[in-house]
C-alpha positions as CSV (number, residue, x, y, z in Angstrom):
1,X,13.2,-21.9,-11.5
2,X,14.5,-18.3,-10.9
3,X,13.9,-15.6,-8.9
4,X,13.7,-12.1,-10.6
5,X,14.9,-9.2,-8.3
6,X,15.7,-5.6,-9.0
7,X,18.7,-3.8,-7.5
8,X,18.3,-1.9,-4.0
9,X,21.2,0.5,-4.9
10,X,19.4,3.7,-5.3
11,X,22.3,4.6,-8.0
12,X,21.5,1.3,-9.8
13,X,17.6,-0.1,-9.4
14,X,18.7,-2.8,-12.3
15,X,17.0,-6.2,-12.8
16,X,18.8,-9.4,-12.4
17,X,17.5,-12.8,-12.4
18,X,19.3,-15.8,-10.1
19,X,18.1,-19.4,-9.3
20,X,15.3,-19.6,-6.6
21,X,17.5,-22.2,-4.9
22,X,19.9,-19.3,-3.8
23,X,17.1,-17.5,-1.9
24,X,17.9,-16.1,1.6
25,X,21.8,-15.8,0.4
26,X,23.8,-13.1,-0.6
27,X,24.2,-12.2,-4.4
28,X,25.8,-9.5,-6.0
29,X,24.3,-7.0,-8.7
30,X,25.2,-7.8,-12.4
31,X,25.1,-4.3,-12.6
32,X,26.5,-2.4,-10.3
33,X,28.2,-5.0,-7.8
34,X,26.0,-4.2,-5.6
35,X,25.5,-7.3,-2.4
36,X,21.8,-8.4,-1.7
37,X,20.2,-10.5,0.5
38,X,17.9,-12.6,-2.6
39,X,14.4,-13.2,-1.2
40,X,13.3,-16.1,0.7
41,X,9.7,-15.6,1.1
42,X,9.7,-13.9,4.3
43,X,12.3,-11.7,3.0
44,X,10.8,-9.4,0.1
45,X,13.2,-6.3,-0.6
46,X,14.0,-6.3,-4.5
47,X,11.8,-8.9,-5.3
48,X,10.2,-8.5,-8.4
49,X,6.3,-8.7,-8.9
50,X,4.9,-8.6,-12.4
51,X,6.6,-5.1,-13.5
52,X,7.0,-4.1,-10.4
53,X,10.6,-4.1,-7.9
54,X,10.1,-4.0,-4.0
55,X,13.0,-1.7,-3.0
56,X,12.7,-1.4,1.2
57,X,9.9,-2.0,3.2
58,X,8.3,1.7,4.8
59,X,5.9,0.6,6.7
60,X,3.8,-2.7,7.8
61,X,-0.5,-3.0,8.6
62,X,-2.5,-5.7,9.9
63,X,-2.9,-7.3,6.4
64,X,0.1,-6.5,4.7
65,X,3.8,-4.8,4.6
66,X,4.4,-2.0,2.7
67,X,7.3,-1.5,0.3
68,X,8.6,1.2,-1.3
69,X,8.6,0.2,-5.4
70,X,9.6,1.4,-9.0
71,X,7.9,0.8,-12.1
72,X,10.2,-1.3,-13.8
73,X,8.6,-0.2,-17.3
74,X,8.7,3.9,-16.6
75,X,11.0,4.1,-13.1
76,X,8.5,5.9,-11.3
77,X,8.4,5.5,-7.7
78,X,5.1,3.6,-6.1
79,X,4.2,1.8,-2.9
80,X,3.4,-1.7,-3.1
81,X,1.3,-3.6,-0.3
82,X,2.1,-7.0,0.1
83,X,-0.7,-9.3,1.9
84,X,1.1,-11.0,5.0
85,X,1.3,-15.0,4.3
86,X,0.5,-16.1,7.3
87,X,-3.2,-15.1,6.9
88,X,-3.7,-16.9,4.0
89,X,-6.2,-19.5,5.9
90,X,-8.1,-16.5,6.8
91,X,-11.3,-15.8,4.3
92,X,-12.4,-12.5,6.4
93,X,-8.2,-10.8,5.9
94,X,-8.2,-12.1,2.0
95,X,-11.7,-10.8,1.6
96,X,-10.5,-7.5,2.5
97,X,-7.5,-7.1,1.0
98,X,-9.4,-8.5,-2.3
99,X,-11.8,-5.9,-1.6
100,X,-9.3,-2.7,-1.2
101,X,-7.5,-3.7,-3.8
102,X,-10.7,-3.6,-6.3
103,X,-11.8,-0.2,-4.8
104,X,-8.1,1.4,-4.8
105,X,-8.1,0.4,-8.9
106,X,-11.0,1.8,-9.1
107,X,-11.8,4.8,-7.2
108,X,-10.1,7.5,-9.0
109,X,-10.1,11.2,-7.2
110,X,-7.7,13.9,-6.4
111,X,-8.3,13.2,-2.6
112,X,-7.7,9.5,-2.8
113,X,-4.3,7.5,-2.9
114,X,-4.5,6.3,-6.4
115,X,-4.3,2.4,-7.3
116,X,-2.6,1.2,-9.8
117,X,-2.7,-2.3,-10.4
118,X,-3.2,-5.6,-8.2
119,X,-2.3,-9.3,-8.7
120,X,-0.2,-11.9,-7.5
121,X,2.6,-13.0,-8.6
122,X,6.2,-15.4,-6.9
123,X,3.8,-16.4,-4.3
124,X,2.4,-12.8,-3.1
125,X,-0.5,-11.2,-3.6
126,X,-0.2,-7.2,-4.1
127,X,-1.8,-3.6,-4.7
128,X,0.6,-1.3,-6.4
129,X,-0.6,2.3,-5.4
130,X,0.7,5.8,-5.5
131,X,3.3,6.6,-3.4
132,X,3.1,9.4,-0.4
133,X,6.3,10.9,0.5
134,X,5.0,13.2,3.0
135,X,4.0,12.4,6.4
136,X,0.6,11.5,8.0
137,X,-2.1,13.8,9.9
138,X,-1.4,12.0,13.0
139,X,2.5,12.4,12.3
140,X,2.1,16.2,12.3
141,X,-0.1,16.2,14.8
142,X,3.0,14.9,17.0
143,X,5.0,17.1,15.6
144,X,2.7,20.6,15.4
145,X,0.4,19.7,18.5
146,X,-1.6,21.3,16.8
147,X,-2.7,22.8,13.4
148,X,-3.8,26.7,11.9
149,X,-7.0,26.3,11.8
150,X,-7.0,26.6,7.7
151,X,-5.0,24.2,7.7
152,X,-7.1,21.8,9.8
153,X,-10.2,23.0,7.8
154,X,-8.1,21.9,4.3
155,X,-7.8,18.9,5.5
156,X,-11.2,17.9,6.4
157,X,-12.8,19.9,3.2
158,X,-10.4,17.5,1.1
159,X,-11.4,14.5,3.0
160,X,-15.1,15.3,2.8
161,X,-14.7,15.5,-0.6
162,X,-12.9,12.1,-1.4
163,X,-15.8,10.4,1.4
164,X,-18.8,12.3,-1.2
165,X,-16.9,10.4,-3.9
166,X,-16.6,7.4,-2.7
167,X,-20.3,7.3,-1.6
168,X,-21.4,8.2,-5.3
169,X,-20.2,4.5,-5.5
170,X,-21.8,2.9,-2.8
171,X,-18.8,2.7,-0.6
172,X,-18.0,3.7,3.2
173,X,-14.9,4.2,4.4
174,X,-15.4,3.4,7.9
175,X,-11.5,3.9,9.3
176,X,-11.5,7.6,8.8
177,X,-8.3,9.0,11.2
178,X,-5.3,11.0,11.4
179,X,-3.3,8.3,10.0
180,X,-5.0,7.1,6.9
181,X,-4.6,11.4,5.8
182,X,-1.8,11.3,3.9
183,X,0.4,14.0,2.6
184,X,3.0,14.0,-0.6
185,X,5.9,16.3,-0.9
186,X,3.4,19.1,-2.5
187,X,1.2,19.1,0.2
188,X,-1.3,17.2,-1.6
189,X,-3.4,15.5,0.8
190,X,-4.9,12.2,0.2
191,X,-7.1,9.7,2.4
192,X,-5.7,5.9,2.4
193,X,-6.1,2.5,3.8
194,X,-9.5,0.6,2.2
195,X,-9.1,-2.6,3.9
196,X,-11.9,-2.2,5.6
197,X,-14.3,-0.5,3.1
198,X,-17.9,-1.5,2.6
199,X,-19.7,-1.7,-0.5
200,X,-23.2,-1.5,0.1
201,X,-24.0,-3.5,-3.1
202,X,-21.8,-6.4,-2.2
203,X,-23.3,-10.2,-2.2
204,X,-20.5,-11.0,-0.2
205,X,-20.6,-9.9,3.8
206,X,-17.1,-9.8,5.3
207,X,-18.6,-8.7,8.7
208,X,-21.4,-9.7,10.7
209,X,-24.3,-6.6,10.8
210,X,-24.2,-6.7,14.5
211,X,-20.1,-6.2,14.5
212,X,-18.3,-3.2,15.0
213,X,-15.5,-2.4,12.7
214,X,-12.9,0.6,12.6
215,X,-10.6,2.2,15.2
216,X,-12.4,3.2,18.3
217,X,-11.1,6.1,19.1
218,X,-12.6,7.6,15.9
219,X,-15.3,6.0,15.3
């Protein structure tokens, strides 16, 4: 067996391929020369899954770590959310990040962070979604300490608008806060995070009726 990674040097972002027994140890790049830690399983950076290469891990959630990623087929840059393997006993946590992962493919809206693909693949089970290079509502709330009102009133007209969508297809958000409004480079703001979605057509009930489920602050 073989493990199939893809270079971390920025300059390089090559695949390679080296035995699975070597996972955990430095390699270098066929490419470039670049040294790599290979992945071990706990370890993901420049793992490969399906088509696409973890680069560096931006940011980690209660069911999953977030990588940075390319498109091994058309280089373009992508995050990848990885479901943390230590919940895999856990129907509720794979029921939800099932369930995002089938509402991020298929919600499609200017004001939502775009899905790509899902699937699992070396062990790991993954959504490949758009990738937001700005920072977060509650990030520039930090920053700002506050926001021009137009600005405030641009955000929540956009994320009105991506909720109205989503409900044309039966689904609630139901973790609507500062940081789950993204931002790109552009400016382009975009609501995140569906882990915690509900359909209201579903057979399947990942939470009791009687439960609360979101962050309290906002709710």
């Amino acid at each position: 067996m073989s493990i199939q990674i893809v270079c971390t040097n920025p300059s390089c972002h090559q695949p390679s391929e080296f035995p699975a027994s070597s996972g955990g140890r430095k390699v270098i790049c066929d490419h470039c020369g670049h040294e790599m830690v290979l992945p071990d399983g706990k370890r993901l950076d420049g793992l490969i899954l399906d088509n696409y290469g973890l680069l560096c891990r931006v940011g980690v959630g209660a069911m999953g770590q977030v990588y940075e990623g390319r498109d091994m087929a058309t280089g373009q840059r992508i995050a990848i959310k990885v479901f943390h393997q230590d919940l895999a006993a856990d129907t509720v946590m794979i029921g939800r990040f099932e369930r995002e992962a089938r509402v991020a493919v298929t919600l499609k809206h200017p004001y939502i962070v775009e899905g790509y693909a899902a699937g699992q693949d070396a062990g790991q089970t993954y959504i490949a979604m758009e990738f937001m290079d700005g920072e977060n509502a509650l990030e520039r709330l930090r920053r700002k300490g506050s926001l021009p009102p137009k600005d405030a009133i641009a955000i929540a007209a956009s994320v009105a608008d991506a909720l109205a969508h989503a409900r044309r297809y039966g689904i609630v958000h139901r973790d609507v806060k500062p940081a789950n409004i993204l931002t790109n480079s552009q400016g382009m703001i975009k609501l995140a995070d569906l882990g915690i979605v509900r359909v209201e057509d579903s057979q399947t009930m990942l939470t009791m009726s009687d439960n609360m489920t979101g962050t309290p602050l906002y709710m």
